[in-house]
N, C-alpha and C positions, 0 to 999 in steps of 0.2 A: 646148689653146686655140689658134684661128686667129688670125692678125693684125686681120680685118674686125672683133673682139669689142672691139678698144682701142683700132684705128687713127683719127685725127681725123678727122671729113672737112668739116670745116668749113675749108679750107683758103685763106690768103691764097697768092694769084698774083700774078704779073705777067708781063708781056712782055717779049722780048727786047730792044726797044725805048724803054722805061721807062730813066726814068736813077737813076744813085745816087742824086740826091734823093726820089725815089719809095721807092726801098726804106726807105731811111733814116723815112721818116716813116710808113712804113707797118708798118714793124719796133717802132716807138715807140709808134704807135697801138695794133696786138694785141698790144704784149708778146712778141711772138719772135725766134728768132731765126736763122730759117729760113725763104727765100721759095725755093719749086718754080716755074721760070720755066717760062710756058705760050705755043704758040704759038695761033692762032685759031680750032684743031678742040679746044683743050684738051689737046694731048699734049705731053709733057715734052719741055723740049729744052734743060734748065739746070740749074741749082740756085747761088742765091744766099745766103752766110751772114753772120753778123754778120764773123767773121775776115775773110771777102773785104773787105766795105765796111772793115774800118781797114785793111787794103792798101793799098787803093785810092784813100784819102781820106786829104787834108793833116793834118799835126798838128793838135787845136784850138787851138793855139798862131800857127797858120800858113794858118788856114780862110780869112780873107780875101783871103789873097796870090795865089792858084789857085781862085777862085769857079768856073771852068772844070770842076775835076775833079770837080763835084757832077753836072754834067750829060751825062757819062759816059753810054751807053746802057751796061745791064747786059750785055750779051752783048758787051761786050769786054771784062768780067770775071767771068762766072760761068762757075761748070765744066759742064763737057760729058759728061766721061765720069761719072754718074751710074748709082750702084747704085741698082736700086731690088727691090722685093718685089713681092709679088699678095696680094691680100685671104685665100685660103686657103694661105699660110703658113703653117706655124706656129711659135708666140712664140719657142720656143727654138731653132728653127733660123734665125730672124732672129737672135736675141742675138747667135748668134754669128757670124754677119756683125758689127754692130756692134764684138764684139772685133777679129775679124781684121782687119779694114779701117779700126778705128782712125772709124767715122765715126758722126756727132752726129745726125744721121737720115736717114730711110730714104721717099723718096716710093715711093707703091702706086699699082702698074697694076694698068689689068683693060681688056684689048682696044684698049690701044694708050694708054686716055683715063685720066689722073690723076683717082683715085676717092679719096685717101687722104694721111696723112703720118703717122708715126712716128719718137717721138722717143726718146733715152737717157731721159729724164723720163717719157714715158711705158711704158718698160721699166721703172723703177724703180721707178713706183706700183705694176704689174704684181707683179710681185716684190712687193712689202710683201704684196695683196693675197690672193699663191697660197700665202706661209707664214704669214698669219695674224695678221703681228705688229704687227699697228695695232689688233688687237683683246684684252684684258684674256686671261691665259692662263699654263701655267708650258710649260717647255720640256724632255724628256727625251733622252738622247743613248744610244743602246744598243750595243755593237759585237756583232754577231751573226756567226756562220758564212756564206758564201756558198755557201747552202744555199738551195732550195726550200722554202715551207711556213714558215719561221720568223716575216715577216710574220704570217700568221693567227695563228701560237700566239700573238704578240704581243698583237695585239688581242682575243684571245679574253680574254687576261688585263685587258685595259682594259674591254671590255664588262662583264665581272663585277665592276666598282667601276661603272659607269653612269657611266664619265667620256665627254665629248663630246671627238674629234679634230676640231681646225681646219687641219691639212694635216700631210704625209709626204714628207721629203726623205730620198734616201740618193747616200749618197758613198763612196767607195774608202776602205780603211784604209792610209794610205800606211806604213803600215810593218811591214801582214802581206798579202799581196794575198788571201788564206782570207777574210779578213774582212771585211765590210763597218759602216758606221757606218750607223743609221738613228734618226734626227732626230724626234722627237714631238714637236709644238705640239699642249698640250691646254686645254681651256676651264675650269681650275681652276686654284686661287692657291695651293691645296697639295695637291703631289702624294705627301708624304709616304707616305699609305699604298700607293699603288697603286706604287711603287717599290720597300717592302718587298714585293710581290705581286709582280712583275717578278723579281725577286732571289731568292726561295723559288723561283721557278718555274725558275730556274736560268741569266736571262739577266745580263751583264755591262752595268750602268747605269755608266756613264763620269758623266756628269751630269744632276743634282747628285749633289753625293760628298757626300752625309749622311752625319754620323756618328752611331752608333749604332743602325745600319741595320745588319745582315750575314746571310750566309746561316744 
């Protein structure tokens, strides 16, 4: 999956020029909490967030006392050195920017001009979406060899129950590196039998640990 499939591009702006009170009310109006500060060809040359605006703005306790610092222009407090992405990204090599960088989103270029924004929220819908789990389902957890080919014999054993897969995650076994873990979301509330079929067939179902299930 590219970033161009999630990224918003209904994007609120502003200018360098605009002041705190602008953000501020314009962060309240759409609900966010992230303004891509644009200059007048549309290319980045900022980024303003809810964290900067409470920097930068009086206690509400003390809002009256400095009515001045509302009218602040943003570009003498948004950031500059700004990471951004490209529309043909893809999702999980942005994630993990997001981890390393520790940052809450992500403006999209494409030929210099802000096309785009992404957010952790919209990572996270992303993620519910690619495993499945907003949709009715049970979940198998298998630890296989890291081997070629065990994938298929998997699923050949699900195809022969006519169970439907809703997505396939695999992860490292951290505590045999041989082994890998591989993750089923399937479109049934009980997987009972096809787990007895898994288990006959000789693979190791970590979860669920039914009982009364063995080889």
């Amino acid at each position: 999956m590219i970033v161009e499939q999630i990224m918003k591009t209904d994007v609120a702006t502003l200018l360098p020029t605009d002041t705190i009170a602008d953000a501020i009310q314009l962060m309240e109006s759409r609900k966010i909490r992230h303004i891509p500060i644009i200059n007048q060809e549309n290319q980045l040359v900022g980024l303003v967030t809810v964290s900067k605006i409470h920097e930068a703005t009086p206690s509400i306790f003390h809002a009256n006392e400095h009515p001045e610092d509302m009218k602040k222009p943003l570009e003498a407090i948004m950031e500059r050195n700004v990471i951004t992405g490209h529309p043909l990204d893809f999702v999980e090599e942005v994630a993990g920017l997001f981890y390393e960088h520790k940052i809450s989103c992500l403006p999209i270029i494409n030929n210099r001009e802000l096309v785009g924004i992404l957010t952790e929220t919209d990572l996270l819908r992303t993620l519910v979406e690619l495993t499945g789990a907003h949709q009715p389902g049970s979940q198998i957890e298998i630890k296989i060899p890291n081997l070629a080919g065990k994938l298929s014999e998997i699923t050949a054993v699900i195809k022969n129950r006519k169970a439907n897969i809703l997505s396939v995650l695999v992860y490292p076994d951290k505590t045999d590196e041989q082994f890998k873990i591989l993750v089923i979301r399937l479109q049934t509330m009980n997987p009972t039998l096809l787990i007895q079929d898994l288990r006959q067939a000789g693979f190791h179902v970590l979860w669920p640990n039914l009982p009364g299930i063995s080889l």
